[in-house]
C-alpha positions in Angstrom: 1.2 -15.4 12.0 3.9 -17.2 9.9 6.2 -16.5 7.5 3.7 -17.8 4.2 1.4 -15.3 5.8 0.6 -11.6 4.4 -1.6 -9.8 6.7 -3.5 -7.0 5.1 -5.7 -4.9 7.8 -8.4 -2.5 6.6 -9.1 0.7 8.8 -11.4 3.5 8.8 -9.4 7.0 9.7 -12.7 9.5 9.9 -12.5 9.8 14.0 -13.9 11.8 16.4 -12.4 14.8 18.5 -11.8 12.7 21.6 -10.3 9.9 19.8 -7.8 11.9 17.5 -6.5 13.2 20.7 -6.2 9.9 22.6 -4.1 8.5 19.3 -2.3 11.4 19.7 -0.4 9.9 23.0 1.0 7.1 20.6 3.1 9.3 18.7 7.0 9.7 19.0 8.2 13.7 18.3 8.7 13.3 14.5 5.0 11.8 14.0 4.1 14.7 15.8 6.0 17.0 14.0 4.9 16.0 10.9 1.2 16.0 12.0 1.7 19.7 12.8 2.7 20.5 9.1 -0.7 19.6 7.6 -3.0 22.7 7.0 -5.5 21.5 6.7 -7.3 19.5 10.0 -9.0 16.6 8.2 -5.6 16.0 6.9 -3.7 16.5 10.0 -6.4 13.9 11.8 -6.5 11.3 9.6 -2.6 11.7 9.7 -2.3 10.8 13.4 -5.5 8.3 12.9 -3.1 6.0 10.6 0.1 6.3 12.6 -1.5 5.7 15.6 -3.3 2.2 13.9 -0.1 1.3 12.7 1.3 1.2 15.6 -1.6 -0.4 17.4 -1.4 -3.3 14.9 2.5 -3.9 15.3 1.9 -3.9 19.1 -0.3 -6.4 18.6 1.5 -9.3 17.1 4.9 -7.9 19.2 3.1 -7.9 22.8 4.6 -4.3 22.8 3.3 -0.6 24.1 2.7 1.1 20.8 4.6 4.3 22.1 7.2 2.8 22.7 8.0 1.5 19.1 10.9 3.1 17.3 10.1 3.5 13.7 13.7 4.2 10.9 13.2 5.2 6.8 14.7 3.4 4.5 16.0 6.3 1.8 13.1 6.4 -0.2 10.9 6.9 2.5 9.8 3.2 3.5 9.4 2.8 7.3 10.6 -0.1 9.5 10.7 -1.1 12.8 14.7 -0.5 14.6 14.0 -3.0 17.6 12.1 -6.2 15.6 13.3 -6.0 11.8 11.7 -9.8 10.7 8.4 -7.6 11.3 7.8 -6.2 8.0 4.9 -4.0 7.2 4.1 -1.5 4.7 1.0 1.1 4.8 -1.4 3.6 2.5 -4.1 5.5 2.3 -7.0 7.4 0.4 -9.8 9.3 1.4 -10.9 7.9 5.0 -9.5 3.9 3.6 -6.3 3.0 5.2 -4.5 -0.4 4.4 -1.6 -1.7 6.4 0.4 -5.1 5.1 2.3 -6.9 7.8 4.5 -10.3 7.5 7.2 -11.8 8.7 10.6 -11.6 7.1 9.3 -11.1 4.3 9.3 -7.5 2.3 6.1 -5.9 1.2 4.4 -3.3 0.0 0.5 -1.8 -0.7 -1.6 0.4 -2.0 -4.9 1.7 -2.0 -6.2 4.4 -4.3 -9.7 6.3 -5.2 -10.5 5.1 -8.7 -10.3 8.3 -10.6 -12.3 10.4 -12.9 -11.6 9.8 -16.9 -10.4 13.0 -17.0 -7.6 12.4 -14.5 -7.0 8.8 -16.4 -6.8 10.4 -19.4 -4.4 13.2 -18.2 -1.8 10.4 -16.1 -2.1 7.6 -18.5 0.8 9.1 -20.6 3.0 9.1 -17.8 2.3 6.1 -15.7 1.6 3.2 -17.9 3.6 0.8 -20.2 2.2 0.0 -24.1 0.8 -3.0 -23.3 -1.4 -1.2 -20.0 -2.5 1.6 -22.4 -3.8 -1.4 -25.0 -5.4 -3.5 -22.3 -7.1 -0.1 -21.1 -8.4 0.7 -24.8 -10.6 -1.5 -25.2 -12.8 -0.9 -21.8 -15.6 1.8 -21.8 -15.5 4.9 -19.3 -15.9 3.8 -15.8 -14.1 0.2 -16.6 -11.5 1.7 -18.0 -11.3 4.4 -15.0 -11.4 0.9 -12.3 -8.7 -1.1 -14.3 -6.5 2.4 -14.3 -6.9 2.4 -10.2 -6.2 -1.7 -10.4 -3.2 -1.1 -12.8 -1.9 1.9 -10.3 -2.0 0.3 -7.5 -0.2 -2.9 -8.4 2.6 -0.7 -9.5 2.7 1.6 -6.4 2.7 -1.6 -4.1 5.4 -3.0 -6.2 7.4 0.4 -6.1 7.1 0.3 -2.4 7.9 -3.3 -1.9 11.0 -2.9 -4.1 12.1 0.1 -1.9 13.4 1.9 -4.9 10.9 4.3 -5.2 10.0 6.3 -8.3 13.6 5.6 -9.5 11.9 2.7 -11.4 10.1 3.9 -14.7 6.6 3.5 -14.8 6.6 3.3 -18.6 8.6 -0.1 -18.7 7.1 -1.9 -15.9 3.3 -4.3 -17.0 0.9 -5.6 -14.6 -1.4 -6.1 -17.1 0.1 -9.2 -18.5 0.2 -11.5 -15.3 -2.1 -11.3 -12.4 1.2 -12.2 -9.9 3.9 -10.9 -11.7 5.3 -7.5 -12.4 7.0 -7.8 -15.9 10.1 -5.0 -16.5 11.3 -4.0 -20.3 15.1 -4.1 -21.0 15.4 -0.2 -22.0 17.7 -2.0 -24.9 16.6 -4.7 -26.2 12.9 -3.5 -25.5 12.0 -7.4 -24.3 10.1 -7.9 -20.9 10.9 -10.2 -18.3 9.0 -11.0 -15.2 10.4 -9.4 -11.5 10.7 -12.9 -10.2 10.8 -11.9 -6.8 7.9 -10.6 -6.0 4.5 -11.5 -6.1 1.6 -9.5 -6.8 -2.0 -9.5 -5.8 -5.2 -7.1 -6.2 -7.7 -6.4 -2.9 -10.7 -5.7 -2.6 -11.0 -2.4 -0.8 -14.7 -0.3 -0.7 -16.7 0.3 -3.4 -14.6 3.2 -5.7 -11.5 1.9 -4.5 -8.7 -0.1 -5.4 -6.1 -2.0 -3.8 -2.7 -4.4 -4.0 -0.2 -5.9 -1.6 3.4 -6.9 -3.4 4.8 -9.7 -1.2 8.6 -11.1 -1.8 8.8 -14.5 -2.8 5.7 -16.7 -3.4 3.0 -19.2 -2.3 2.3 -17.2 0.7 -1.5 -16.7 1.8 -2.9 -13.6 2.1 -5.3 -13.3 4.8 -7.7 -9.9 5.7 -8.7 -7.9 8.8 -10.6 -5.3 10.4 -9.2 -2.4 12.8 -10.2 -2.5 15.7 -12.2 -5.8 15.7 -11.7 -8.7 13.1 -14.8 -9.2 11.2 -13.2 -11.4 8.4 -10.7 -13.6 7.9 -9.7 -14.5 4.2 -7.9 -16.4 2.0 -7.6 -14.3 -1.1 
């Protein structure tokens, strides 16, 4: 892996009894702490499925045990490695789909959603997207318009969690409608847009009824796809 390389890994988290219990062992105290909080077991399984993968996959390009990597927040929540920082990595997940970004020294983020029912679009679009989102979105029909919401979505949440800042950053002035690599941010003043120059955005494709984006910092770096546990694809997206 180099530094003009994003590596996006794609991972399955429905396991089995045995399995869940054997990921278990990878965990460090808060993982497992925060495991126990879920109610609900399918939740508290694919939980430990996905922080067990992650740290499978860092071991991986670090020649390290995956226990024995110590993960920090950043304060909005973003994790990173204490002990190898120019590994960066981001993860997310929906349903049984997990997605984990990694690169070197180089920040990024991703998301993968469920596209959503029309209903739920029409009750989050409001909130979520910028003028120029909600006119792109008006002239699709129902399940179009429900898969460019989930596209739009998740090329804001993996810009949000590139970024680092969170939901500090207003939905409702930030396009990714307008570019297909750039995230463009409205002045609150004078009401004009500018692109985020730093970052580059691109879309994914996840499963069928799901949508996906990696933000990357900087640009004219490859992205490149796996599978977890064995690579089935490599590509040049």
């Amino acid at each position: 892996m180099t530094t003009a390389t994003v590596d996006v890994w794609r991972a399955d988290l429905d396991a089995d009894d045995a399995d869940v219990a054997r990921l278990r062992t990878h965990l460090d105290p808060d993982e497992l702490g925060r495991a126990a909080r879920f109610h609900f077991e399918p939740d508290r399984s694919r939980f430990i499925v996905s922080r067990a993968t992650l740290r499978q996959i860092l071991a991986h390009y670090l020649g390290a045990e995956p226990a024995r990597l110590r993960l920090g927040y950043a304060t909005e929540g973003k994790p990173h490695l204490l002990d190898y920082q120019e590994l960066q990595f981001n993860l997310s997940h929906a349903g049984n789909r997990l997605l984990i970004a990694v690169s070197r020294n180089r920040q990024v983020g991703i998301d993968v959603e469920r596209v959503p029912s029309e209903a739920v679009v029409a009750e989050l679009s409001g909130r979520v997207l910028s003028d120029p989102e909600h006119a792109a979105l008006s002239l699709l029909p129902g399940l179009e318009r429900c898969e460019r919401f989930a596209e739009f979505w998740t090329r804001k949440e993996a810009y949000i969690k590139a970024d680092g800042r969170g939901m500090a950053l207003e939905l409702t002035r930030m396009d990714v409608s307008s570019s297909q690599r750039r995230v463009l941010l409205q002045d609150p003043q004078s009401g004009e847009w500018a692109a985020a120059s730093r970052w580059t955005l691109r879309s994914i494709a996840v499963d069928p009824g799901y949508a996906g984006a990696v933000a990357g910092e900087g640009e004219g770096w490859r992205l490149t796809s796996f599978d977890w546990p064995v690579t089935v694809s490599r590509l040049a997206l």
